[in-house]
N, C-alpha and C positions, 0 to 999 in steps of 0.2 A: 324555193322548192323543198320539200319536206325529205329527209331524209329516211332510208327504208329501215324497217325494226329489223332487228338481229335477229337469228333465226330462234333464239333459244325465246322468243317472245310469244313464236308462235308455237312451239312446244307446249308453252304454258297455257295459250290459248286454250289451242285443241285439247290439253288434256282436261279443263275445265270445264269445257261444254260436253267432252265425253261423261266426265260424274254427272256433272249435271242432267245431261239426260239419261244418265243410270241409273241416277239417285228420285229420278220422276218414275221412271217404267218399276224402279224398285220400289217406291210409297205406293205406285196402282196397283202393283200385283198383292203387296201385302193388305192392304184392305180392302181385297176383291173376297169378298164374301159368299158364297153357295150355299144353299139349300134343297134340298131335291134336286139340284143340277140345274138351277136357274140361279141368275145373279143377282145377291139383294144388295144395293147400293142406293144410298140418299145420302144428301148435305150431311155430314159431321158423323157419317157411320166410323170415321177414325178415332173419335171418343169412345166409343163402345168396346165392350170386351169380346175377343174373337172368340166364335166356337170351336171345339175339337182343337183345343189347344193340351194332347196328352200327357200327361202325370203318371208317376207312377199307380198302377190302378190296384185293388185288394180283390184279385182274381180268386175265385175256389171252384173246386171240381170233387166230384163223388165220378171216377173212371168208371167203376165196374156199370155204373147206369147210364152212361156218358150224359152226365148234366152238369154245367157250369152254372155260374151266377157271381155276381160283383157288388161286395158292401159299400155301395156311395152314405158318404158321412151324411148325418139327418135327413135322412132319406131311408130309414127302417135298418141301416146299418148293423146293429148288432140282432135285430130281428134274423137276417141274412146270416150272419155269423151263424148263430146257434142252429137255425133250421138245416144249414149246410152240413154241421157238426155230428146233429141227430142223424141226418141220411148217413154219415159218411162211416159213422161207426156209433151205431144206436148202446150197445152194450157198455163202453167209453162213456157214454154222454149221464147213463144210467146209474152209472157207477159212481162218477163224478157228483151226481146228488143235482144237477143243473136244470135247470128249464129252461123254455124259448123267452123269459123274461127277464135274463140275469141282468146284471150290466157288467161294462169290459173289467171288473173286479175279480170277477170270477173268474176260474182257470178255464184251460180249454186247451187238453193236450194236443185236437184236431189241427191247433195252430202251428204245432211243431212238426208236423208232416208233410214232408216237402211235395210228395204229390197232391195232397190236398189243397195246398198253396201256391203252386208251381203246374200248371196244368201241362201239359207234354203238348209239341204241335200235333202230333197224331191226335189225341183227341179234339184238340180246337180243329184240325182241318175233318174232324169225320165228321159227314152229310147228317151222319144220324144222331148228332149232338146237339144238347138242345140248351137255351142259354135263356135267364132270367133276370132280371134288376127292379126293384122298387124303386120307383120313380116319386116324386112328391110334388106340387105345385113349386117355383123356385121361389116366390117372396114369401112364401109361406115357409118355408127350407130354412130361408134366413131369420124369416123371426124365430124361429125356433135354434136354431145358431145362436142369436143375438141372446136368445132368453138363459140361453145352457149354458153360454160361455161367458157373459158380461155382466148376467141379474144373479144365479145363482153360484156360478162357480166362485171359489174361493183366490182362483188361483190366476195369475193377470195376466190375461191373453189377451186384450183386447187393446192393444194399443197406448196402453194408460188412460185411455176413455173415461174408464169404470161405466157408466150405463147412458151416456153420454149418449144418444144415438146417431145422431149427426156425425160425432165424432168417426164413431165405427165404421159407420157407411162408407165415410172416409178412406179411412184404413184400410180397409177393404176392398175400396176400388183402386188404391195406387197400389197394393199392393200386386193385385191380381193384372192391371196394367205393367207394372215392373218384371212379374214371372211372363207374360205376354210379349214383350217386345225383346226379355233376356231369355230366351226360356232353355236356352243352352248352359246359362250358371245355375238352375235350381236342378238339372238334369245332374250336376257335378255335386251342391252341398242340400236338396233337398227341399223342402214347403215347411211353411210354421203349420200350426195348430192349425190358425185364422184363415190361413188361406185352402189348406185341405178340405176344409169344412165350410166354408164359403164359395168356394169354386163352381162356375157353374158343373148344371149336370153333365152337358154334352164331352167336359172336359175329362169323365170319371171312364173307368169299364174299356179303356181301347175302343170307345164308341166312333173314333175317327175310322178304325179299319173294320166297319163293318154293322153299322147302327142295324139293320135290315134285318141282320140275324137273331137280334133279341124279342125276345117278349118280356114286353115294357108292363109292369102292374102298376099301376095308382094308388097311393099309400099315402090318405092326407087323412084330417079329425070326420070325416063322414062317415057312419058308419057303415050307408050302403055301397059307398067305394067302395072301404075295405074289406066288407063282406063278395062282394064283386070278384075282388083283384087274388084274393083268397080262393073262392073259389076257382081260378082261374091258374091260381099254383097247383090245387090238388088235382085237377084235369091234369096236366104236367108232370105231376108225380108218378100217378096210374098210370100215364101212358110211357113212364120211361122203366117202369116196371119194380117200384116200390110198395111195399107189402101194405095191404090195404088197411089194417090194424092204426098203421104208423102215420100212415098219411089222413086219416082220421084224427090222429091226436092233434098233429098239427094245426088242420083248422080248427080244432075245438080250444088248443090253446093260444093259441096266435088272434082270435077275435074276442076270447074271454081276457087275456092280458092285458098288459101294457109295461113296458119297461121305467126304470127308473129315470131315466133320460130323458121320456115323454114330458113333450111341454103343452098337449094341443089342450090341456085343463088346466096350466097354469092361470094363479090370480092375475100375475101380473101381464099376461097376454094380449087384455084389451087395452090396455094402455099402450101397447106397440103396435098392434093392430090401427088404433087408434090415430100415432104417430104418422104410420104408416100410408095412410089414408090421406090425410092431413095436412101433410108437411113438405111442400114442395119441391126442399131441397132433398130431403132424404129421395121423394118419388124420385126423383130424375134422375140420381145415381142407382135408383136399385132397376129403374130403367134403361140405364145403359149396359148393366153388371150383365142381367139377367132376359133383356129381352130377347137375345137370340134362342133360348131356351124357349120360348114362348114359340118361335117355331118351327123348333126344330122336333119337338116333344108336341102330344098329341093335347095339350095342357088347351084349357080356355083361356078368353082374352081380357072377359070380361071386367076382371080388379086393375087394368091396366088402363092411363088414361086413356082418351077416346080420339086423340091419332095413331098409338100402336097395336088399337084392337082392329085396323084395316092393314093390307097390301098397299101400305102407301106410297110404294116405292115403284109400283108398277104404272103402267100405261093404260087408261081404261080403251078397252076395244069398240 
C-alpha cells in the first residue's frame, strides 16, 4: 500500500497548476487582439507585432485655434513640425528665415515652448478640438526608414547591417518584439532611433486612447494623394479659424516642396522596392511588423501578399 505525500507536495502541486493556468489565461488575453471591437485572431498571430502599443508620442498644439496634430517619424514628420510651427507663431517662423521644407537642422524656437509641446487636458478634452496626422502607407514608411537611415545616412543606426536588408528587417522586428513584450523598461530608458522610426503607425500620436478623433491625411509619392490630403488640411485650417492668406501658402508650399529627407525619388528606391517584392524572407517580417496597420488604417491591401489582402480570420457567413 503506497504511502500518502506530505502535504507540502500538494502545496506544490496546486500552486503549479494555479501558474499554469495563469500563465494560459495570461498568453490568451495578451494576444487577444481588436479591431473595431471585433477579435482578430489566427494560427501564429503571437509572432506579430501588437497595435496601440504607446510610446512616447511628438504631440503639438496651436491653443488659441484648438488644433492639435502629431509628427509620426517618415510619415511627413518634419512636414508636421514646421506647418504646426507657422500656425503657432507665423511672425517666429518668418523671422527665423525657415520654410515648410527645412530639415530637423534647422532651428525651430516653436520647439521650446511648452504649450506648444505639452498640450493642456483642457484642450485635448474640448469637443471643439480638432486633431490631424499624416499617415503613410507602412511598407512604404519603412523603405523609406530603410533608405534614410541605412543607404544614406552616415551614421550606424541600423544594426551594424549597413544596407544589408534582410539584416535590418531583422533588427527591427526583435527589436520592436522586445519594446512589445517589455514595454514597461523602454517607458523607464526610452527607444533607439531604429525603432521610433520603425514603429508601426498605430503605436505613434496616443492613437490607442482615441483613434476616432483624428483626421488621418494620406502622405505617400502620389501626387494626387498628396494633393488630396492637402487639401483636406486647408478645409481644417479655415475651419479652425486661420487667416486665409496663410493657409494658402501652406498648400502652395507643401505640394511645390519636398524636404531633404524625402526618399520617394531616390535612385536607390527601386532596388528596395524591388527587394521588397521579391524576397520572402524580408515579406514575411515586414508582414508581421506591419500588418496590423493594414487594418487598422484606411491603407489598401493590395502590395500585401494574397492571404492578408482578406479577413482571413473570420467565419464566412
Amino acid at each position: 500500500m503506497g504511502s500518502t505525500p506530505p502535504k507540502y507536495f500538494w502545496i506544490i502541486v496546486t500552486f503549479s497548476v494555479s501558474l499554469s493556468v495563469y500563465g494560459f489565461f495570461s498568453f490568451q488575453s495578451r494576444y487577444t487582439v481588436y479591431v473595431d471591437g471585433h477579435v482578430v485572431n489566427f494560427t501564429g498571430v503571437e509572432d506579430f507585432i501588437q497595435p496601440f502599443v504607446s510610446y512616447f508620442p511628438v504631440i503639438l498644439a496651436v491653443p488659441n485655434n484648438k488644433l492639435v496634430s502629431c509628427g509620426i517619424p517618415k510619415s511627413m514628420s518634419q512636414l508636421t513640425i514646421s506647418i504646426m510651427c507657422l500656425l503657432y507663431d507665423e511672425d517666429s517662423f518668418s523671422a527665423e528665415n525657415n520654410s515648410l521644407n527645412d530639415t530637423w537642422v534647422n532651428k525651430r524656437d516653436c520647439l521650446e515652448e511648452n504649450e506648444f509641446r505639452n498640450p493642456t487636458p483642457q484642450l485635448l478634452n474640448d469637443n471643439e478640438t480638432v486633431r490631424f496626422a499624416f499617415i503613410r502607407d507602412p511598407i512604404q514608411r519603412f523603405i523609406s526608414m530603410y533608405l534614410d537611415k541605412c543607404v544614406r545616412s552616415k551614421e550606424k543606426y541600423c544594426f551594424d547591417c549597413g544596407t544589408n536588408m534582410r539584416c535590418v528587417v531583422q533588427g527591427v522586428y526583435d527589436e520592436l518584439k522586445n519594446l512589445q513584450n517589455y514595454r514597461h523598461e523602454f517607458q523607464k530608458s526610452g527607444v533607439s532611433i531604429m525603432a521610433q522610426h520603425a514603429a508601426p503607425l498605430s503605436w505613434n500620436c496616443n492613437f490607442d486612447r482615441g483613434l476616432e478623433k483624428w483626421h488621418l491625411l494620406m502622405m505617400g509619392s502620389d501626387f494626387e494623394e498628396r494633393k488630396s490630403s492637402i487639401s483636406h488640411l486647408t478645409n481644417i485650417l479655415k475651419r479652425q479659424g486661420f487667416n486665409e492668406s496663410l493657409v494658402e501658402k501652406i498648400q502652395q508650399d507643401t505640394l511645390a516642396g519636398e524636404t531633404a529627407h524625402g526618399t520617394h525619388t531616390s535612385p536607390h528606391r527601386v532596388e528596395a522596392e524591388r527587394q521588397v517584392r521579391e524576397d520572402p524572407f524580408i515579406r514575411d517580417l515586414l508582414h508581421k511588423i506591419y500588418f496590423f496597420d493594414y487594418l487598422i488604417f484606411p491603407f489598401k491591401r493590395d502590395g500585401l501578399d494574397e492571404k492578408y489582402r482578406t479577413n482571413f480570420w473570420t467565419i464566412p457567413k
